[in-house]
N, C-alpha and C positions, 0 to 999 in steps of 0.2 A: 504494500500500500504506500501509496507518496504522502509525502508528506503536507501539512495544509499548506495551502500558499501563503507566504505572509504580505499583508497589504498594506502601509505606511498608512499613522492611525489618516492622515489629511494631506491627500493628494493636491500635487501645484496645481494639475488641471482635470475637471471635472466634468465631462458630456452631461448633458441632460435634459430632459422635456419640462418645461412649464406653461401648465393647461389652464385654460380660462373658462372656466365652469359657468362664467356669464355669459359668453358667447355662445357656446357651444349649441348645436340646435340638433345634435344628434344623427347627422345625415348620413351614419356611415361611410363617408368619403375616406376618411384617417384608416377603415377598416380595410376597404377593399383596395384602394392604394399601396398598402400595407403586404396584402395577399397575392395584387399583381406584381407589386418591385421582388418580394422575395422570391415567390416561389418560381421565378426564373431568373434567380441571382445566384450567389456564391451560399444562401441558406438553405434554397430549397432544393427539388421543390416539396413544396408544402401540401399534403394531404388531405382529400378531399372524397370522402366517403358516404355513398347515397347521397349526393349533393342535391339530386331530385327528388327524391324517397320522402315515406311519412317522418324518417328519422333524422334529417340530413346531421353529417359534426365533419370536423375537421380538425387542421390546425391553424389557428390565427396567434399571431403575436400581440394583436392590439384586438380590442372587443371593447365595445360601450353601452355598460348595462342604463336602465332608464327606471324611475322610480319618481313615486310621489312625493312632496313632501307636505309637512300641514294637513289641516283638515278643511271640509269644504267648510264655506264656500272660497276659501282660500289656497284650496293645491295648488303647487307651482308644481310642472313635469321638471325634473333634474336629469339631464345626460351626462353620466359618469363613463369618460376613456379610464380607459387601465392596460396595464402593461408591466415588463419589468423593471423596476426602478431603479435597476444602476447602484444596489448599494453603497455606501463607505464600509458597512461589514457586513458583506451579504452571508448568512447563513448557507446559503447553498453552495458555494464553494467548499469551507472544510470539509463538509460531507458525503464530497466527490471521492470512492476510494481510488479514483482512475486518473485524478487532477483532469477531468475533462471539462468542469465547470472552473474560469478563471476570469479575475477581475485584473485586467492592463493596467499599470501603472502610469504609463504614456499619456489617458486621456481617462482612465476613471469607466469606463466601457467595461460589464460582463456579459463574459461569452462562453458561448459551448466547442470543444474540439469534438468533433463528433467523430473523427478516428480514433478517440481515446475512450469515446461515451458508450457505456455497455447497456444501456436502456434501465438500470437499477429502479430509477425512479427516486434515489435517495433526495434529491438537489429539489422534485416538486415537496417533498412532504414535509422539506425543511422552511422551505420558503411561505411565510404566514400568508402574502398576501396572491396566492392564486395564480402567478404570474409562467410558471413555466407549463409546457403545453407538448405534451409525449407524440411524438407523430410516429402512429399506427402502421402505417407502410415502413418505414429505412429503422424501425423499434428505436430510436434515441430522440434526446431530450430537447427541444429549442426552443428557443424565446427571443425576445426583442434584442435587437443588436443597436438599435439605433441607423441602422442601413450605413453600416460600418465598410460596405465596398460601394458606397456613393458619396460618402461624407470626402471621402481621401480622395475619390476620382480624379485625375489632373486634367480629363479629356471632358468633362463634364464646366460651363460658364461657373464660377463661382457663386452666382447667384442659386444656380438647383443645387450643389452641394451643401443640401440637408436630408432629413430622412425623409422621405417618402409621403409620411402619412402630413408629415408640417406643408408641406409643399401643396399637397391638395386640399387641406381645410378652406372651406368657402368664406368663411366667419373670422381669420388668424388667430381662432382660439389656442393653438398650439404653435408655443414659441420656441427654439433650440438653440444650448450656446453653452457656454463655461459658466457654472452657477458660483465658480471658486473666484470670477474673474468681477469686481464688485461694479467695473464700466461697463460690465456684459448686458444687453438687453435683459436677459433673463435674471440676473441678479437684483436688477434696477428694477425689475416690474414682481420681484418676489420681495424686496425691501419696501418699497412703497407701497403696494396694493394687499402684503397681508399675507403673502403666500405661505402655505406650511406645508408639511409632509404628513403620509398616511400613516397611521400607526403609530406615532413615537415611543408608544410604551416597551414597544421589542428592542425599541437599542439596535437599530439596522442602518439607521440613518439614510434612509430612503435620496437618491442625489435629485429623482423627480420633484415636483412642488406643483400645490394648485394653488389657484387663485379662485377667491374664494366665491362661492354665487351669495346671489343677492335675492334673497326670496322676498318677493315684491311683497307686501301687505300682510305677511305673515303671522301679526297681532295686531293689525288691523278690522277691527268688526267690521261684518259686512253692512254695506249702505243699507240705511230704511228704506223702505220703499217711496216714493214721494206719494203725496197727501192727495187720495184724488184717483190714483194708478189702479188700482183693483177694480173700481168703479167704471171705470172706462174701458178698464176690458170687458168686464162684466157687460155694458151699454153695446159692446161692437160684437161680442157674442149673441 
């Protein structure tokens, strides 16, 4: 068995997603973007099982669960992206017996060697928040890279060397940069707008950050009805 990798506790530089939970409108674009770049890139391809069928599943790196919040007459809908978040101490690496789960010290990026990954499974049951994803076809483990063979592309404008799913958001809900870097876009809009990470309580130190939503009216009563209103429908009924 190898030995854990060790990660320096605070890397110089830090890749990362910062997601804007106010913007974001759900439109799956981040997902299927996501599933085109990879699964004919250097990750995939990415598995795709009864894609038609009563069952369909796959593998996706990026997924946007949706949910309520509040109670009527006040629900706001919420679309939550998720993904791997790039630990500072991601638990799923020590628990690679094969060192096939590893965090680069270069730019703060974890990744899978999938010639080392034996399918264990150990790296998803370690990881709390749901993030790696077993593809069923090649039996080994993969998750988000951050589109780690477009980011470096040199043949690629400067401008699309980002990942994938940033590139296509309709809304710029998802922004990409060095979170270590404090002039960075994304440090500047996670210092001022509030941003935080998921979970803090694990000690993972997630590198992703969201910003936060704004649930419109939230303990806001709902409006009375105006004086007069029941009556006039009543009158047109």
């Amino acid at each position: 068995m190898n030995p854990p990798t060790e990660v320096p506790a605070t890397l110089a530089r830090q890749l990362a997603l910062v997601i804007d939970l106010n913007v974001c409108v759900g439109c799956q674009a981040c997902v299927t973007s996501c599933k085109e770049w990879n699964t004919s890139g250097a990750a995939g391809p990415l598995a795709d099982l009864d894609a038609y069928g009563p069952q369909p599943t796959g593998t996706f790196f990026n997924r946007v669960q949706t949910f309520e919040a509040d109670t009527f007459p006040n629900t706001q809908t919420i679309h939550f992206p998720k993904s791997c978040l790039h630990c500072a101490d991601p638990p799923c690496v020590p628990v690679c017996p094969t060192g096939a789960s590893y965090k680069r010290q270069s730019d703060g990026i974890v990744l899978v060697d999938y010639d080392k990954c034996i399918g264990c499974k150990y790296c998803s049951w370690a990881c709390p928040y749901g993030a790696r994803e077993f593809d069923e076809e090649r039996k080994v483990m993969t998750k988000c890279t951050l589109c780690v063979d477009r980011i470096y592309d040199e043949h690629l404008p400067p401008q699309d060397r980002k990942p994938a799913c940033v590139k296509a958001c309709p809304t710029s809900a998802r922004l990409f940069g060095d979170v270590n870097d404090p002039a960075s876009e994304v440090a500047q809009a996670i210092r001022e707008r509030g941003g935080y990470t998921l979970m803090p309580e694990w000690e993972t130190r997630p590198a992703n950050h969201y910003l936060p939503r704004k649930v419109v009216g939230a303990s806001t009563p709902a409006p009375e009805p105006k004086a007069g209103a029941a009556d006039t429908q009543q009158g047109r009924a």
